[in-house]
C-alpha positions as CSV (number, residue, x, y, z in Angstrom):
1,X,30.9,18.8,-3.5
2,X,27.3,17.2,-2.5
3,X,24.3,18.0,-4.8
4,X,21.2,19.7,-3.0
5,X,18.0,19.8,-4.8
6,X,17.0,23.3,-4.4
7,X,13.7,22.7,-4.2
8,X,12.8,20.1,-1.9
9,X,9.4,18.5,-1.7
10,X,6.6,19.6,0.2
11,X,4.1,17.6,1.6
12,X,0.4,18.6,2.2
13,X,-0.3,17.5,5.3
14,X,-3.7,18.1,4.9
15,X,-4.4,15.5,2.1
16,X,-1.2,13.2,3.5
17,X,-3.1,12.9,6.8
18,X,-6.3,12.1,4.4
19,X,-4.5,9.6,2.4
20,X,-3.6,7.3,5.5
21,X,-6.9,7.0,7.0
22,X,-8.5,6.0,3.5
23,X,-6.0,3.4,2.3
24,X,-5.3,1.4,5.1
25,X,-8.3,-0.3,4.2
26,X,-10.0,-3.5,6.2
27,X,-10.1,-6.5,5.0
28,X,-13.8,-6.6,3.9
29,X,-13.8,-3.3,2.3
30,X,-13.0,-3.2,-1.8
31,X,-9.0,-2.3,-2.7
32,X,-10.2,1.0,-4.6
33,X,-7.7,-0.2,-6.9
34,X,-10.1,-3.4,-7.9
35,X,-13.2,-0.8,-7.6
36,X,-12.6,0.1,-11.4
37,X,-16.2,1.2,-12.2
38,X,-16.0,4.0,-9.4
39,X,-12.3,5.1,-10.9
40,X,-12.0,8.7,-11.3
41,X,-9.6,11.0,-13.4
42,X,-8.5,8.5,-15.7
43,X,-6.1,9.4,-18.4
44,X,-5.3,6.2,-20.9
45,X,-6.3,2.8,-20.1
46,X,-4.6,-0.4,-22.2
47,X,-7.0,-3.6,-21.2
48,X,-6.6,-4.0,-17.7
49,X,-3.8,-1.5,-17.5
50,X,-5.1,2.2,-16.3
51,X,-3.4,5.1,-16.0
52,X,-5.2,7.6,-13.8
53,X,-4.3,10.9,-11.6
54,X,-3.6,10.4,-7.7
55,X,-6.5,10.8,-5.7
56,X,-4.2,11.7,-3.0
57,X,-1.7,14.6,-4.5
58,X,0.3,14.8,-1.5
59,X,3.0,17.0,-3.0
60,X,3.0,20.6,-3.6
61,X,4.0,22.0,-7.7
62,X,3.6,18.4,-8.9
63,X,1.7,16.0,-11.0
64,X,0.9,12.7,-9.6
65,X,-0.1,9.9,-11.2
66,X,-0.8,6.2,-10.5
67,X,-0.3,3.1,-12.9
68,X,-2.5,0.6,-11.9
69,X,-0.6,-2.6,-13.6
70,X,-3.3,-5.2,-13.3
71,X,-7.1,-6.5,-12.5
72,X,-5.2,-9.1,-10.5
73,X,-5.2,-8.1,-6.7
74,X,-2.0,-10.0,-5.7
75,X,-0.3,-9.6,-8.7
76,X,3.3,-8.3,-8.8
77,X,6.2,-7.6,-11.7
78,X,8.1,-10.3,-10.3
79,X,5.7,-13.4,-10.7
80,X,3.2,-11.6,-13.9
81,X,4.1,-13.9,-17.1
82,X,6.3,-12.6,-19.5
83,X,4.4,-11.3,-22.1
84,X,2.5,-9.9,-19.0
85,X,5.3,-8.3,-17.4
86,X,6.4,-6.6,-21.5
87,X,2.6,-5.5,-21.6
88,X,3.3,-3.8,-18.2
89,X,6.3,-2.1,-18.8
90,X,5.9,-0.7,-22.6
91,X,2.3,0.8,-21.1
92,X,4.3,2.3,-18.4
93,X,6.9,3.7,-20.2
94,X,4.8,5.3,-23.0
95,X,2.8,7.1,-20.0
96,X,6.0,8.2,-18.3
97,X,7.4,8.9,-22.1
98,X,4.5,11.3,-22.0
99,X,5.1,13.1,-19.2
100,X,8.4,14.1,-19.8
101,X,7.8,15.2,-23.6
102,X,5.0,17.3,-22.6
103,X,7.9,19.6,-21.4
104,X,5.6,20.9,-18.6
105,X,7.5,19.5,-15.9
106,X,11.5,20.1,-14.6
107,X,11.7,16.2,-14.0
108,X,9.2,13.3,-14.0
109,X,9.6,10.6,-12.0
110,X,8.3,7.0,-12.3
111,X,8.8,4.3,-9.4
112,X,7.6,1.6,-8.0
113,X,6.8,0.3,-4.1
114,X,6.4,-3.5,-3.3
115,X,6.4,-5.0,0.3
116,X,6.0,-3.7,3.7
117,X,9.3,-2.0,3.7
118,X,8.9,0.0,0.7
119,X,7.1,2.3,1.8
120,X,3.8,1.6,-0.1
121,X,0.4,1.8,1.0
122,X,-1.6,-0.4,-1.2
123,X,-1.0,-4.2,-2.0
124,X,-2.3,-3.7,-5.4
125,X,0.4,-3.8,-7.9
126,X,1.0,0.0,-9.0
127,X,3.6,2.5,-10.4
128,X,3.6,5.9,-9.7
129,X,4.5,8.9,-11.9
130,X,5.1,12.2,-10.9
131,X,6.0,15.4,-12.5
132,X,7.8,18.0,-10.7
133,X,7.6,21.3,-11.4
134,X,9.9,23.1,-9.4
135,X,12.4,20.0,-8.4
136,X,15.1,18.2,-9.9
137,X,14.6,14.6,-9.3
138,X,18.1,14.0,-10.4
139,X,20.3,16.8,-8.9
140,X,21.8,14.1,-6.4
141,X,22.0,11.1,-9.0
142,X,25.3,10.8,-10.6
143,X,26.3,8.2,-13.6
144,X,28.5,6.4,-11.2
145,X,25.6,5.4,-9.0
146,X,24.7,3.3,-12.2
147,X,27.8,1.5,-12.7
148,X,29.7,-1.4,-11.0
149,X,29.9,-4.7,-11.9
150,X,28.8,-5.8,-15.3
151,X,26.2,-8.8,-15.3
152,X,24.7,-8.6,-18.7
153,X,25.4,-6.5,-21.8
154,X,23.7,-7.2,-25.1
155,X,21.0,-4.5,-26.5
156,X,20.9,-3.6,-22.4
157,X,23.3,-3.5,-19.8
158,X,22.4,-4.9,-16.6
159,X,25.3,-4.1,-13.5
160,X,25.5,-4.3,-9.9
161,X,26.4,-0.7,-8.2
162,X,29.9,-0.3,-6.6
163,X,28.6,3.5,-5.7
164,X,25.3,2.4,-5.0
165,X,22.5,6.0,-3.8
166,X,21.6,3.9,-0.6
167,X,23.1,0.4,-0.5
168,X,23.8,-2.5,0.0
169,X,22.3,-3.9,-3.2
170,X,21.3,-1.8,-5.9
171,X,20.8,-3.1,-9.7
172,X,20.8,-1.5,-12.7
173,X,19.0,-2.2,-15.9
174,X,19.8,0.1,-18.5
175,X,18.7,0.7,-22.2
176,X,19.4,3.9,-24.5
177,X,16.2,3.2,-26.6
178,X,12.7,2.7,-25.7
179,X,12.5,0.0,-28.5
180,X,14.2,-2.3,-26.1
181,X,11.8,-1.9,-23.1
182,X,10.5,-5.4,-23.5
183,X,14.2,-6.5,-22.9
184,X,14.6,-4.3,-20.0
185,X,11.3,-5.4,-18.6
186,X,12.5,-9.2,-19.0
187,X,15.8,-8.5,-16.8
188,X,13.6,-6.2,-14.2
189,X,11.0,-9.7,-14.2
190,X,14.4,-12.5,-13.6
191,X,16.1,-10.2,-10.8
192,X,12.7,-8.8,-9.1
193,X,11.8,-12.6,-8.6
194,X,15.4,-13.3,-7.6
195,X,15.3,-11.3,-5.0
196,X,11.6,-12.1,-3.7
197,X,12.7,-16.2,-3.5
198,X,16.4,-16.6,-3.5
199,X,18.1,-13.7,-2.3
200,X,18.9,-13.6,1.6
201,X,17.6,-17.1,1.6
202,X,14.2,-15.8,0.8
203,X,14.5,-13.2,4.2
204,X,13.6,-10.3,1.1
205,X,9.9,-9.6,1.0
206,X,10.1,-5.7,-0.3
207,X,11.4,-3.6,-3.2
208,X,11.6,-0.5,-4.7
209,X,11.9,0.1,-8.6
210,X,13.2,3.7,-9.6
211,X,13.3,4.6,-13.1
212,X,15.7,7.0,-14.4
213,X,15.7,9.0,-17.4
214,X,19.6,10.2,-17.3
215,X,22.0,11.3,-19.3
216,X,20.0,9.7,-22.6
217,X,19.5,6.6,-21.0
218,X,16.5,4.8,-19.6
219,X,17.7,3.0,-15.9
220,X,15.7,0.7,-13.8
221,X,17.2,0.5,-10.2
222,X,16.0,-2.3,-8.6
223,X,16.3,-2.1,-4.9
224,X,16.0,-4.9,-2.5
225,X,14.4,-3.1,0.7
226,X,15.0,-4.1,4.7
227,X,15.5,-1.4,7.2
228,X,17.5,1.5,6.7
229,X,21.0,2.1,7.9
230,X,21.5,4.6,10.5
231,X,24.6,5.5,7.8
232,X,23.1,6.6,5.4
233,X,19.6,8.5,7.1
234,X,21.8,10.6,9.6
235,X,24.9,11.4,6.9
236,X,23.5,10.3,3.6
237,X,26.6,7.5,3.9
238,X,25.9,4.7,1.3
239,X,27.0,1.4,2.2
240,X,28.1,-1.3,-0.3
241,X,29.2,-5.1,-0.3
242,X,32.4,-6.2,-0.4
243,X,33.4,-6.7,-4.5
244,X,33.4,-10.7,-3.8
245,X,30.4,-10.8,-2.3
246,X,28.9,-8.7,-5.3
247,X,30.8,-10.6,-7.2
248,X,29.1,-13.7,-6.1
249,X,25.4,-12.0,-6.3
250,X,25.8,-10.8,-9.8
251,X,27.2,-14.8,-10.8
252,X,23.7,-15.6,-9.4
253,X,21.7,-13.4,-11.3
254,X,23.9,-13.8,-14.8
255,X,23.2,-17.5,-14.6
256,X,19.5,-17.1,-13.7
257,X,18.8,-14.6,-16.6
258,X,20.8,-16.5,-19.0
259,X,18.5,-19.7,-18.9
260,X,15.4,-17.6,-19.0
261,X,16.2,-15.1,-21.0
């Protein structure tokens, strides 16, 4: 039987419509992001790191939070050094840790949005957090969509999904304490850059990062992002690669993250 969240989202128009004509900001005008002295509702801050409320809530019974990951405008998980890139990750998952042991919220949700198909809005490398409190974030996420085929398994596991949530592509980075989020950041750091030079033969300029807090586990899914298919929008029908061609994608990235790694 399919899950159904039972409380969908709902979006205020009124500040959504707000939010676009703001952030699609010209050229000459400062990224708000890089505008730190005129930053409002900030909530921790770790050197350049800053954790802050949404300026744009655009959901309904929710808090929304951004993670503003750097002071460098064209900076990205997938080419930040790698004491950077552990820096970034263990400040965003004590603020999401936060969140979710405040107990105020039925799920909380971290994620992040790179590339014009990702559906982001600023280039300025960012997470977002959100706690919902009326929704399940997870009431359509099942264990299976975080196994498949193994790549890496040594204080993390790192597979490929064979029951991927959307398809074709989805990896998993997954750790069962927050102890070893420098490790999972170091995996999410070797495949994010994977998949922005080699994969496709470099045709991959977007991605999406979901983080899962799941059955007593903490899951990156990395997913590589290109237009959605017509599969899985109309019927919610996931599509996956063939188990030689994931084969052959998760030799790529096992080699990769054993030499840097």
């Amino acid at each position: 039987m399919i899950k159904h969240s039972e409380n969908p989202l709902v979006f205020n128009t009124a500040i959504g419509t707000k939010k676009r004509n703001e952030t699609v900001v010209p050229k000459e005008v400062i990224c708000p992001f890089c505008d730190v002295e005129n930053l409002t509702g900030i909530l921790k801050t770790s050197d350049h790191k800053i954790w802050l409320k949404n300026k744009f809530p655009t959901l309904k019974n929710s808090m929304m939070t951004v993670i503003i990951e750097s002071d460098e405008h064209l900076g990205d998980i997938s080419t930040y050094g790698v004491e950077e890139n552990r820096e970034v990750f263990s400040f965003a998952f004590e603020c999401w840790d936060e969140m979710i042991q405040s107990g105020k919220y039925q799920s909380v949700l971290m994620f992040k949005n790179f590339g014009p198909r990702s559906g982001g809005t600023l280039r300025h490398p960012h997470l977002q957090v959100v706690g919902l409190e009326e929704t399940d974030g997870y009431a359509q996420i099942a264990k299976e969509n975080f196994e498949g085929v193994e790549i890496k398994k040594n204080g993390l596991t790192v597979t490929l999904s064979t029951r991927p949530i959307m398809g074709f592509v989805e990896f998993n980075v997954i750790i069962s304490e927050l102890e070893n989020v420098e490790k999972l950041a170091d995996n999410v750091h070797g495949i994010t850059s994977y998949l922005m030079t080699d994969y496709m033969n470099g045709r991959c300029d977007s991605y999406n990062l979901f983080f899962h807090h799941f059955d007593d586990k903490y899951i990156c899914k990395i997913v590589p992002r290109f237009i959605t298919s017509p599969y899985f929008i109309g019927y919610k029908i996931p599509q996956v690669n063939g188990i030689e061609a994931l084969e052959e994608i998760a030799d790529e990235i096992r080699n990769r993250l054993d030499k840097k790694y």
